[in-house]
N, C-alpha and C positions, 0 to 999 in steps of 0.2 A: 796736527791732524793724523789719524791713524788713517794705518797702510792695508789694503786687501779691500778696500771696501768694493762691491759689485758694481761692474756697470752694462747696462744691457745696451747695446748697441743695434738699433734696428733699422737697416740699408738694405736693399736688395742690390747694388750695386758690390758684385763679390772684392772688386780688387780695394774701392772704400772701404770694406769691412775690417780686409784686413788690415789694410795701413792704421785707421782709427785703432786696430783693436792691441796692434804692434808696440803704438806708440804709449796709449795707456797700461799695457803691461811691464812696459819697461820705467813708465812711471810709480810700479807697485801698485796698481789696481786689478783689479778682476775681470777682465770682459769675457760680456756671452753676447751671444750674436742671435738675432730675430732678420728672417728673410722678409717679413711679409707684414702686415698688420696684423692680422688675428694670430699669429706665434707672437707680437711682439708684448697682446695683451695678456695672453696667456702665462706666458713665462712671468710677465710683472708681476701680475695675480700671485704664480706658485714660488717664485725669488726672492719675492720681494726685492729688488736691486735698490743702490744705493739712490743711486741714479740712471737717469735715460738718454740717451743720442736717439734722436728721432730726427730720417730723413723723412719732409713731405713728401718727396714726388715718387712713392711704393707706387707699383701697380698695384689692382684692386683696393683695397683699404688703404687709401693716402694717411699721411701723419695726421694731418689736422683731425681727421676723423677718429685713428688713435689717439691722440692729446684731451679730444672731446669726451671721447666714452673713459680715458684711464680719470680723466679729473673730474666726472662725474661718479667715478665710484669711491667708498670714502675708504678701502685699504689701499688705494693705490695713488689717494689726492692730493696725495702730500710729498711724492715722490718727486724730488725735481728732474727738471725736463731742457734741456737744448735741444734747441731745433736746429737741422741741415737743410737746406734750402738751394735748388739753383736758380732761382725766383730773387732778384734783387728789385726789384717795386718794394716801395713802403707797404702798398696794402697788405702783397703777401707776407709781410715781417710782422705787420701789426695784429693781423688775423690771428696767426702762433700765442703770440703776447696775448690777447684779450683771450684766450681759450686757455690761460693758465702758465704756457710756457717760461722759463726762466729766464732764457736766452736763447738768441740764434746766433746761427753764423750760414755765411755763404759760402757756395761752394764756387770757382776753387778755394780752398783754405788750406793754411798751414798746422799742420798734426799735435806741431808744437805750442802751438795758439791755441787748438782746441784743448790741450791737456790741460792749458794751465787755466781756460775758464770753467772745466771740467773740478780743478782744484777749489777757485775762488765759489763756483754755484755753495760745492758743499762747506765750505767755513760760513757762508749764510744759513745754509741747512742746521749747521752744527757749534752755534759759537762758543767757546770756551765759557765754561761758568766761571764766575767771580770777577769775570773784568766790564761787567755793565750793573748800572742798576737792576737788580731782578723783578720788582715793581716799578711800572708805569703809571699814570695815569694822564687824563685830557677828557674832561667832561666828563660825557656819560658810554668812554671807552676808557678799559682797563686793561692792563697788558700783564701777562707773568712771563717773562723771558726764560727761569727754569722750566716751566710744564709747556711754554711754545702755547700758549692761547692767550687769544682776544677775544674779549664779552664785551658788548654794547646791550647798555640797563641790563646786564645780568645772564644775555642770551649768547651763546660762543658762538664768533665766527668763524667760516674757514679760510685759512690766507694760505696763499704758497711762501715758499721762503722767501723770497725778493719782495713780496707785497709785507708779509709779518718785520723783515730787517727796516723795510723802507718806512711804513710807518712806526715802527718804534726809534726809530733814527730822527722824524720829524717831532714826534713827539718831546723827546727827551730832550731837543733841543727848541718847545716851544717860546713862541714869541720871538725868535730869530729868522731870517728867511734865510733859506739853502736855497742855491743856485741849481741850475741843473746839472751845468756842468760837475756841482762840485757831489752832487747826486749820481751823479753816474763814476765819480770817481771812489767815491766810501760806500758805495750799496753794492755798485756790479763790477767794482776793481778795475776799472778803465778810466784811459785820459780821455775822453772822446771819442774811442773807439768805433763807440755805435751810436747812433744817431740819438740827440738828446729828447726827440721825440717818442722814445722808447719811454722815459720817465712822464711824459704827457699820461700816455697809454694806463701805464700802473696806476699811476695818481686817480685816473677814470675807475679802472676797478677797484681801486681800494673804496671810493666814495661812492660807488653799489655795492660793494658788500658791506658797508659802514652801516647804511641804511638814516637811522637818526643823528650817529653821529659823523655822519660825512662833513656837515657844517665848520665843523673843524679846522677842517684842510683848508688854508685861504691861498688862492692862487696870485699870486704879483705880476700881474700883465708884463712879458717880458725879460722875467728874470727866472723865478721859479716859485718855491711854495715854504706855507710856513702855517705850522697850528698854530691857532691863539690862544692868547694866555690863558682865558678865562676859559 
């Protein structure tokens, strides 16, 4: 992976900012720092950053609200996103997640944790060419892993990295079933880290934004999930 890439980090908690921003510069990254919601949207807009650290709990414009409006715009929808959170309830984790997020982490958390899932987001964002097949296919979904799209009958969808890695991960290994565990260990670079109900969550949005070809996805009561052959 190349080194300098931007990361916008957006906490209004100042002494957060800077440890976050401490520890990913000394990683070889770029951090720029957003106090608030609307500088956090703004700045993505004119940075375009590689990626984002988004705490929810801003005053005035919380994160969820930023995560909502950056992934409904399409120059900023594809930006990947970790969430910070003091909020440990599942709903609040799972809310982040169905609005696009990549990952979350809870706060307190360790700096060195977050670098290294800051690392892992983007090797999903960015996979090396030539070490996967570059065409997919699985019914009437098509995958191209060099141009980063998926069309169902012919129409493109839009996936975030973790939903685009996750399904072309199922795919390519149709008629097998992945576990969740071992989905959360090859898609988001964790032993269990985080709760395997995170992969519920993706699995749910990939098969709304699948539309017809959601049918696909077949769920193993118990275990995890598997495309089928046909």
């Amino acid at each position: 992976m190349n080194r300098g890439e931007k990361i916008l980090i957006a906490e209004d908690e100042a002494d957060v900012q800077e440890l976050v921003s401490l520890h990913l510069r000394n990683a070889g990254f770029v951090p720029m720092n957003a106090e608030n919601g609307p500088e956090a949207i703004r700045r993505a807009r004119e940075e375009m950053p590689n990626l984002i650290v988004l705490d929810i709990m801003m005053a005035g414009m919380n994160g969820l609200e930023v995560c909502k409006l950056l992934k409904a715009d399409m120059a900023t929808s594809r930006i990947p996103l970790i969430m910070l959170t003091a909020k440990a309830e599942e709903p609040d984790r799972i809310v982040g997640l169905e609005l696009g997020a990549d990952d979350y982490m809870t706060k307190p958390f360790s700096p060195r944790e977050l670098v290294l899932r800051v690392k892992s987001v983007l090797r999903r964002s960015n996979p090396e060419a030539g070490q996967e097949p570059a065409q997919l296919r699985a019914g009437v979904i098509a995958i191209d892993r060099e141009r980063h799209i998926v069309r169902v009958r012919g129409k493109q969808v839009d996936l975030t990295a973790t939903e685009f890695k996750l399904l072309s991960l199922l795919i390519e290994r149709r008629g097998r079933v992945q576990s969740r565990d071992g989905l959360l260990n090859e898609v988001w670079g964790y032993e269990s880290v985080i709760d395997t109900r995170t992969v519920d969550t993706h699995v749910r949005r990939l098969r709304e934004k699948l539309g017809p070809g959601s049918d696909c996805i077949e769920t193993i009561r118990g275990f995890g999930y598997r495309v089928t052959e046909e």
